[in-house]
N, C-alpha and C positions, 0 to 999 in steps of 0.2 A: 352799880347795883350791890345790895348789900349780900354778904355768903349767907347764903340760906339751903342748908343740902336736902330738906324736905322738898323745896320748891324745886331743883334741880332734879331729883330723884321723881318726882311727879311727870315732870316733862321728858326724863328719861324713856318713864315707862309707857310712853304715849306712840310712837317713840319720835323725840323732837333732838335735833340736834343744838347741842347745848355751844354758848360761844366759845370762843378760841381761849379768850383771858380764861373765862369759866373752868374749862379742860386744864388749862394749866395749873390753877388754885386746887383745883380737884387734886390732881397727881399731887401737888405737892404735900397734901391733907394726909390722902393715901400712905404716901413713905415713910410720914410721923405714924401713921400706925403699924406700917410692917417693919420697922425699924424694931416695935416692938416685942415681933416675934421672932422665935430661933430659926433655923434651919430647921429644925423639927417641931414641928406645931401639936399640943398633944390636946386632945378635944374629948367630951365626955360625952355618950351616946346615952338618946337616940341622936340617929343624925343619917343624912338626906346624902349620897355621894352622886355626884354629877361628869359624865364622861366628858369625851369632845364636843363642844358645842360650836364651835367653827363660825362663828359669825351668821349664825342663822337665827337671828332674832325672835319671829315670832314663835318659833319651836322651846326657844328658853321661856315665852309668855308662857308657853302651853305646858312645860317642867313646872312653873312656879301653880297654876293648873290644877294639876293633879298630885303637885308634892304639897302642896300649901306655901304661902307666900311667907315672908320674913319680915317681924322677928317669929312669926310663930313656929317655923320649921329650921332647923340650925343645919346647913348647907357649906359641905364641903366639894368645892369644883376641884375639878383633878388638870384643868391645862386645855390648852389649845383652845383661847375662845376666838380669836382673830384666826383671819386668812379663808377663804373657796368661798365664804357664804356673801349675801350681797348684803349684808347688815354688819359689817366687824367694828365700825365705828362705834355703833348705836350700840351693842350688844357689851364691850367693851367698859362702856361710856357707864353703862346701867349696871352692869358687874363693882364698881369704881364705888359708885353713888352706895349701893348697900352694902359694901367693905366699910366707908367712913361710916357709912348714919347706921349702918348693925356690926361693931369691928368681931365682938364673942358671939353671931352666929352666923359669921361666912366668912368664909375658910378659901383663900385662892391660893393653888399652888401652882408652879412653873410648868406649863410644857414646854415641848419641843418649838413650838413654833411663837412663843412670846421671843422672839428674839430678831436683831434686828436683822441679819443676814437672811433670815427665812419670807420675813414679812415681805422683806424686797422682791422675795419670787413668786408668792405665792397670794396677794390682792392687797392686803392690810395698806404698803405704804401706796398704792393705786387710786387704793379707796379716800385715803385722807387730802391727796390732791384733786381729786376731782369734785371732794366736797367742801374742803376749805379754802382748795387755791393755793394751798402752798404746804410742806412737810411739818409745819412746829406741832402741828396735834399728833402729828406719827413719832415725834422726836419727845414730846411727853411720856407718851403714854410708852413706848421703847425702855423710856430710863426706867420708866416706873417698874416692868418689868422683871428689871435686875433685882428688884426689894422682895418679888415674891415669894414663898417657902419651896423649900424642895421636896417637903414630905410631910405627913398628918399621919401619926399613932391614935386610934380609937380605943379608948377605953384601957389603951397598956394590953391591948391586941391585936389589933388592925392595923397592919401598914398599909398607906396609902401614898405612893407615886405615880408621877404620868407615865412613866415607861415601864422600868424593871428593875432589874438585878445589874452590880459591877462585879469584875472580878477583883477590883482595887478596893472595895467595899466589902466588911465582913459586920459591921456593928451599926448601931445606930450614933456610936457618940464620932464615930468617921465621917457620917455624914453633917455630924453638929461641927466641924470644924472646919468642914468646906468653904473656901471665900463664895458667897454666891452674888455679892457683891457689881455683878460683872457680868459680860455680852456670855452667853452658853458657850466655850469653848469647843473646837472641832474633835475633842476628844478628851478620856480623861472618866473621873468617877462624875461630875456634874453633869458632862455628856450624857455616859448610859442612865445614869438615871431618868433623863427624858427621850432617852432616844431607842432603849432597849427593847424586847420582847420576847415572850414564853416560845419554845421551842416548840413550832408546828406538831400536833398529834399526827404522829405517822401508826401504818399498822407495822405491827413489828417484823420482825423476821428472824429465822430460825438456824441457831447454829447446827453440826451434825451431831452432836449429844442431844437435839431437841429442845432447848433452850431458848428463851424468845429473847431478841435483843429490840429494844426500842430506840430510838435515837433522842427521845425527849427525856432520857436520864442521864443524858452528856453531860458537862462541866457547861462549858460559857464553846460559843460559836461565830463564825463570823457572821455577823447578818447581811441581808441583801439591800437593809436599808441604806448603806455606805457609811452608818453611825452605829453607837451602840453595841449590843452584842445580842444573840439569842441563850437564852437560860435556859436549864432545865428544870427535871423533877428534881433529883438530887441536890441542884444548889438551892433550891427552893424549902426544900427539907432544912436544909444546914440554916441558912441563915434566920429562919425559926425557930428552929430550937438555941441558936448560939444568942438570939434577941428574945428567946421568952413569950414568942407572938405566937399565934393562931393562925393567920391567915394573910395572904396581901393581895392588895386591890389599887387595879391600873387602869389606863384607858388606853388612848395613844393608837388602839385597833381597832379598824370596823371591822363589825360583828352584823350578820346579816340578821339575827333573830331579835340584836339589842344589847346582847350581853354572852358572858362564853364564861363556864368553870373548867378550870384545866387541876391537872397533878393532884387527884384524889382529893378534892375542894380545897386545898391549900393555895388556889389563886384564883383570881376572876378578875373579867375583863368588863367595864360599863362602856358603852359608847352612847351616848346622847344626840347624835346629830343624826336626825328620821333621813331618809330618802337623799342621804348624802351626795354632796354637788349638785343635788336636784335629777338626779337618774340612777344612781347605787338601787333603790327600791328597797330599803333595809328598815328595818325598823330597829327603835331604840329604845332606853333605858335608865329610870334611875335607881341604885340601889339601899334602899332604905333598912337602915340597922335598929333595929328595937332596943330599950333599955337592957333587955338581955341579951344584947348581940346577936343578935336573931337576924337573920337575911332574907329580904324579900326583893325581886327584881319588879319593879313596878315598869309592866313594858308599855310606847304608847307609839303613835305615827305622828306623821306631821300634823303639826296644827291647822285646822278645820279651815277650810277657803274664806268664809264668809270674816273669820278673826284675822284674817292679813289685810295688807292694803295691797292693791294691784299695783303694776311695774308701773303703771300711768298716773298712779296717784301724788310720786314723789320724787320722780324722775329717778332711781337705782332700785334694780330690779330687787324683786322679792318672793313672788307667786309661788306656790306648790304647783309642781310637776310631774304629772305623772310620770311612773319611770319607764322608765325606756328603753327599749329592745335590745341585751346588751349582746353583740357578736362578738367577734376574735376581731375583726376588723378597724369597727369601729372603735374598742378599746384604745389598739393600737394608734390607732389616728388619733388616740385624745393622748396619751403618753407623748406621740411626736409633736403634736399643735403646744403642748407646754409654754410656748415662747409667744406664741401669738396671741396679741389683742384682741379687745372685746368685737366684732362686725370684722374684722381682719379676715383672709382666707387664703390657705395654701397656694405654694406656688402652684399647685396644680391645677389650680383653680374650682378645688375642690372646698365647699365652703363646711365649717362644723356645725354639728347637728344644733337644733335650735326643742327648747320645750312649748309646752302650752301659750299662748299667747304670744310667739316670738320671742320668748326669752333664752338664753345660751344654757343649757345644760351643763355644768361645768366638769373640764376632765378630770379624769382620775390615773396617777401614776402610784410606782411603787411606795414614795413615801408617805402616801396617804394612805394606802390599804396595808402595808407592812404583811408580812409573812404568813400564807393563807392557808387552812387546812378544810376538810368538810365541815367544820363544828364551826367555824368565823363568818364563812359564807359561802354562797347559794354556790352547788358545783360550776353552773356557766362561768359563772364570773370568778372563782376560784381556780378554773382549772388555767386561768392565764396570766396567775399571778403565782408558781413553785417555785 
């Protein structure tokens, strides 16, 4: 068949699974164009920022929706599109296709979870055996990975990473010299960069002179996510003004409203992925920058029943699910089931929750939700993740 990436891009958006040779030509299209870019990608607003999207395909249909489709809107994703959703292939596939056929209006930068050690835990390399029958579409699109940027400057104001702040990182031209070349390191400046996160809003407390001490103007922290670090206000300050920026914008955290501003609007959080695992019950976000850098959080929910196709129409699940009753309990049980397959059930012979139509609600542990305060998410489900 001859390369045609209109025709591919067509069937993407349908969403068709494209062949194996196909995927492979694709990637290797892909890495001649990110080959082209630095580790810091610098892009000129307006422009469309996009949080986690996690493999949940028809909710990216429903981003392009209400953002407008490409090339008309110039779309910077911030990371994590593989892994928990039942679409990582597809979603992946179609990210891929308007990289090559739009390369100056979409913009993919690295998370945490384009990487291969994570995929393995977390669905991506799961998904590509059960739909191709064998690992080489997960070993594509893995290498591909390694090509992606690690950061986007808007307008010579806006930084844009998946994660945060390093303590090994003071500049932007430290981060222009990073090998990125390569699997995400277990630690290190390329680490925290997709693995970091803003220091939870605590209420402060009070020395005996009356002085309020906050804990969110610390230096760098240990995070709970076992990667990265936790930042504060003050480093958040510094490396603003030591780079000339305005502001920086992450994703990397759900956010139960969509979206979260921390450290006196000098940071915010986009999270894209509505009703996450299909039981969070969150709703999400994209943040659309004006020609005058102007910020607006354009919030939405999962995409409308009738625009998906059901679990039965293509044999891997999909549906909107209502969300779900979340307990201390049941959390727990989805943090321990981690390891367990899809219809699998504890030794106890206790089985996991299931959504609308028989579909698995899928769990949620610490390094999906990352470090939780009132302002990220809803007190139940925040109060089991300090």
């Amino acid at each position: 068949m001859a390369w045609s990436i209109d025709e591919y891009l067509e069937r993407a958006q349908k969403p068709q699974l494209l062949p194996e040779n196909t995927i492979k030509e694709l990637c290797i299209k892909a890495k001649e164009v990110l080959l082209q870019e630095g580790n810091v990608k610098h892009v000129a607003a307006p422009v469309t920022l996009v949080g986690d999207v996690h493999g949940q395909f028809y909710d990216v249909m429903e981003i392009f929706r209400i953002g407008g489709f490409c090339p008309d809107t110039n779309y910077v994703f911030m990371g994590d599109y593989v892994d928990r959703g039942h679409y990582s292939v597809e979603t992946i596939t179609l990210l891929t296709c308007l990289k090559v056929r739009y390369p100056d209006r979409v913009t993919l930068v690295r998370g945490n979870h384009e990487s291969r050690a994570v995929t393995q835990t977390y669905g991506f390399y799961a998904e590509c055996l059960r739909k191709y029958g064998n690992a080489n579409v997960w070993t594509y699109f893995t290498d591909l990975f390694d090509y992606l940027v690690l950061a986007v400057v808007i307008s010579d104001s806006i930084l844009c990473v998946h994660g945060g702040l390093s303590p090994s990182l003071h500049t932007l031209d430290q981060i222009r010299v990073i090998d990125r070349f390569r699997e995400i390191p277990h630690e290190g400046p390329m680490a925290d960069l997709v693995w970091s996160d803003p220091m939870p809003t605590i209420a402060p407390t009070y020395q005996a002179n009356g002085s309020a001490v906050s804990d969110e103007r610390c230096d760098f922290g240990v995070s709970p996510r076992g990667a990265g670090y936790l930042f504060g206000k003050d480093v958040t300050r510094k490396f603003l003004e030591i780079n000339s920026l305005g502001h920086i914008c992450r994703a990397h955290q759900l956010c139960m409203e969509g979206y979260q501003i921390l450290f006196d609007d000098m940071l915010s959080t986009v999270w894209s992925a509505p009703n996450y695992c299909y039981r969070a019950g969150n709703m999400a976000s994209v943040l659309e920058i004006g020609a005058g850098l102007e910020r607006f959080f354009n919030v939405f929910g999962p995409c409308p029943d009738e625009l998906r196709e059901t679990p039965s129409g293509r044999g891997a699940a999909s549906g909107r699910m209502r969300p779900q009753q979340t307990s201390r309990e049941s959390l727990l049980f989805a943090v321990n089931d981690e390891e367990l397959g899809d219809g699998q059930q504890r030794k106890n012979g206790r089985p996991r929750k299931k959504g609308r139509g028989g579909e698995l609600a899928l769990p949620l542990d610490m390094s999906d939700i990352g470090p939780s305060d009132d302002f990220s998410m809803s007190k139940p489900l925040a109060q089991y993740f300090t």
